[in-house]
C-alpha positions in Angstrom: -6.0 -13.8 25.6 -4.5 -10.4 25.3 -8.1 -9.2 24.3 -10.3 -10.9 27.2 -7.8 -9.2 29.4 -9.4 -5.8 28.5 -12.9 -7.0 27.3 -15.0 -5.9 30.5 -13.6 -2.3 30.4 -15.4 0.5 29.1 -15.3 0.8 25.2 -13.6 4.2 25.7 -10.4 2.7 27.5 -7.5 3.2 25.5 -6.4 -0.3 26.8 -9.3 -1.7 25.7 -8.8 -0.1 22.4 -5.7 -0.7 21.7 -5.9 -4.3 22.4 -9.5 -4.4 20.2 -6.8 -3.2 17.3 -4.2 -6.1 18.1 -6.9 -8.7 17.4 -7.8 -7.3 14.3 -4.6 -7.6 13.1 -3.7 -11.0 14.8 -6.5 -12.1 12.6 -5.7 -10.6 9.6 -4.5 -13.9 7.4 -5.8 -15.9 10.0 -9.1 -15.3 9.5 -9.6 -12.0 7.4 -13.8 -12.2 7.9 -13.6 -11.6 11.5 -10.8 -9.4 11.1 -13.2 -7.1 9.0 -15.7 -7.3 11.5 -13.5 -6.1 14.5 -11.5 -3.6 12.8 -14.6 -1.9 11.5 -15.7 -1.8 14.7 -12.7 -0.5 15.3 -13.1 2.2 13.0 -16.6 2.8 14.3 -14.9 3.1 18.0 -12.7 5.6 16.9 -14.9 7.8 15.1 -16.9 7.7 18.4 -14.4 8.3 21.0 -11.0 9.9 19.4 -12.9 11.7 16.5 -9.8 14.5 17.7 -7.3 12.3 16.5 -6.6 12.5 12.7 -4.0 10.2 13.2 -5.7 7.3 15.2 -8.9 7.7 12.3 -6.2 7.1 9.5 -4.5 4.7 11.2 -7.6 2.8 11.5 -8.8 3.1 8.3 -5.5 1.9 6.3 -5.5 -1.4 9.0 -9.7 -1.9 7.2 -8.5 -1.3 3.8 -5.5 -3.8 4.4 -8.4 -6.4 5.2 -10.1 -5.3 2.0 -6.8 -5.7 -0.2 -7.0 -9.7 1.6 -10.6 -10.3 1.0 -10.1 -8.7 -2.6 -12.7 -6.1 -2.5 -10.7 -3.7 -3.7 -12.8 -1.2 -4.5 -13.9 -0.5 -0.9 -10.2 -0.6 -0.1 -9.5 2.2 -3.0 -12.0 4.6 -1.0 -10.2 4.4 2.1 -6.9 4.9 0.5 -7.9 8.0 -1.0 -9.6 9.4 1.7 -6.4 8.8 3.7 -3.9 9.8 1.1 -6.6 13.3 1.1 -6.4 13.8 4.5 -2.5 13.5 4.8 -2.1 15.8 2.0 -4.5 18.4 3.8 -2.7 18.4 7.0 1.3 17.4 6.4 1.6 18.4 2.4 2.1 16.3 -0.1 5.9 15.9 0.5 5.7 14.2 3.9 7.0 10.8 4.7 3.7 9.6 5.8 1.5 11.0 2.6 3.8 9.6 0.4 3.5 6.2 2.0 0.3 6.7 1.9 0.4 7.8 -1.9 2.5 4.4 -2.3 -0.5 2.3 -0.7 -3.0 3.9 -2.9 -1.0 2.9 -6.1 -1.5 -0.5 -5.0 -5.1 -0.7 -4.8 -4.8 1.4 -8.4 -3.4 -1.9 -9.9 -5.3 -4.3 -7.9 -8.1 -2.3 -9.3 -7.3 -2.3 -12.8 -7.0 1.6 -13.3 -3.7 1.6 -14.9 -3.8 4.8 -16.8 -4.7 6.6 -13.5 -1.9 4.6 -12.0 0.5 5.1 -14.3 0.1 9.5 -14.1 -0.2 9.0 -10.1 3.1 7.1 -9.8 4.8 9.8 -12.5 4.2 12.5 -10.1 4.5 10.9 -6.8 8.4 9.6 -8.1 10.2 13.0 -8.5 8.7 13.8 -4.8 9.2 10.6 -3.2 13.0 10.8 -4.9 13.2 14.6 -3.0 12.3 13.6 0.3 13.2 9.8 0.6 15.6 9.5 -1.4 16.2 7.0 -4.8 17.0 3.8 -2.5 14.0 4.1 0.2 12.0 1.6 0.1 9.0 3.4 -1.0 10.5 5.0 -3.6 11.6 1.6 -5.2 7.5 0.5 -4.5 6.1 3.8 -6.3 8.6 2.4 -9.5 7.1 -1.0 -9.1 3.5 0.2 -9.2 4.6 1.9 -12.3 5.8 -1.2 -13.9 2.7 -2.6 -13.5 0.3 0.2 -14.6 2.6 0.4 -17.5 2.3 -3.7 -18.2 -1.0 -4.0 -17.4 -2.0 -1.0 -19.4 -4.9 -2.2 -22.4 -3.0 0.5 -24.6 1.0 -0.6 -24.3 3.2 -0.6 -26.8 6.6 -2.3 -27.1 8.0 0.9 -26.1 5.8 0.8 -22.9 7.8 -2.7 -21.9 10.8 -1.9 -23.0 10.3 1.3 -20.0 8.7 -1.5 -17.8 11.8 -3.8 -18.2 14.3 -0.5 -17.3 11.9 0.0 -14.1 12.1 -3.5 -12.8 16.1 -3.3 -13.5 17.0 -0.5 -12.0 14.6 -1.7 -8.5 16.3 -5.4 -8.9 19.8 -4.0 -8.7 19.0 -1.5 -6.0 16.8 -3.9 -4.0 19.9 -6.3 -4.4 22.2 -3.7 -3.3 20.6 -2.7 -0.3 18.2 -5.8 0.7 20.7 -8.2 -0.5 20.1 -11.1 -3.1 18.2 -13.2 -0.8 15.5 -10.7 0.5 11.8 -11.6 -0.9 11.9 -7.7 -2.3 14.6 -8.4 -4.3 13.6 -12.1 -5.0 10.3 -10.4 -6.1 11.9 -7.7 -8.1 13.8 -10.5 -10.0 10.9 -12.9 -10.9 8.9 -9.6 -12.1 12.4 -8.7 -14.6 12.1 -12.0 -15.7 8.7 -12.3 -16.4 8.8 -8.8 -18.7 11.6 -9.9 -20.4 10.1 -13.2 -21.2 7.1 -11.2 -22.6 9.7 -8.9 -25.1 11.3 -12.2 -26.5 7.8 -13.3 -27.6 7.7 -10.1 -29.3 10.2 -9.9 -31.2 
């Protein structure tokens, strides 16, 4: 409804815009087809219209590769994430709160990918920064040490020693997820059943 309001406008009306964005989220899980569909329109009305705005482009393009990440392509999804984690670094510097975010979302889509050696050097260098500026409990910070987890596990080449790094990770974000989220909070629910599950895979090797 919120859409048909603005519908008639011109495409370059901000309202209009805006709300074409909105449904492309609302139908995100919904329906993540049509979703693609409007928020690569999206994109394309963007690029037409507020090609000035760096922001509004990026902004557009991590809401399509979000719809990628659902549909699984992940591979189209990769190439938005780092073109966007590109620009950012180009125009706010690699220790901005937004790059690293942006750094965080692009590990993701690393492991979803299956390139955990690239993953694993990535998150190595984006955790000292994202330490610096967020800070050891931020969110983010805690996400770029679980992407690293997983690069590590996933990684064709581990080694016991690999897991036994993988199962301090996933402790250390479990007890400070648990600390700050609380026990009850799906991050730290998540963080747990991931601790487990390494931990499971040592015993077997031992």
């Amino acid at each position: 409804a919120f859409w048909k309001t603005y519908l008639g406008r011109a495409e370059s009306d901000i309202y209009r815009y805006a709300a074409m964005g909105g449904l492309g989220g609302a139908l995100r899980l919904e329906d993540p087809e049509e979703a693609l569909l409007v928020l690569e329109a999206h994109l394309a009305l963007t690029r037409r219209h507020w090609s000035h705005g760096e922001e509004c482009i990026l902004t557009s393009q991590h809401n399509l590769a979000a719809i990628f990440t659902v549909l699984k392509r992940h591979d189209e999804a990769l190439v938005l994430h780092r073109e966007i984690y590109s620009r950012r670094v180009a125009t706010l510097g690699v220790s901005n709160e937004s790059t690293i975010i942006s750094g965080s979302n692009m590990l993701v889509t690393l492991n979803d990918r299956g390139l955990s050696e690239e993953a694993k050097v990535f998150a190595r260098d984006q955790l000292p920064v994202a330490r610096r500026t967020l800070g050891s409990d931020h969110h983010c910070t805690l996400n770029i040490n679980l992407s690293l987890a997983v690069a590590l596990g996933n990684s064709p080449n581990r080694a016991r020693d690999d897991l036994l790094e993988v199962e301090t990770i996933l402790q250390h974000v479990f007890q400070r997820r648990r600390q700050v989220f609380g026990p009850a909070h799906p991050a730290t629910l998540h963080a747990e059943k991931k601790l487990s599950s390494i931990r499971a895979v040592l015993a077997r090797c031992t």
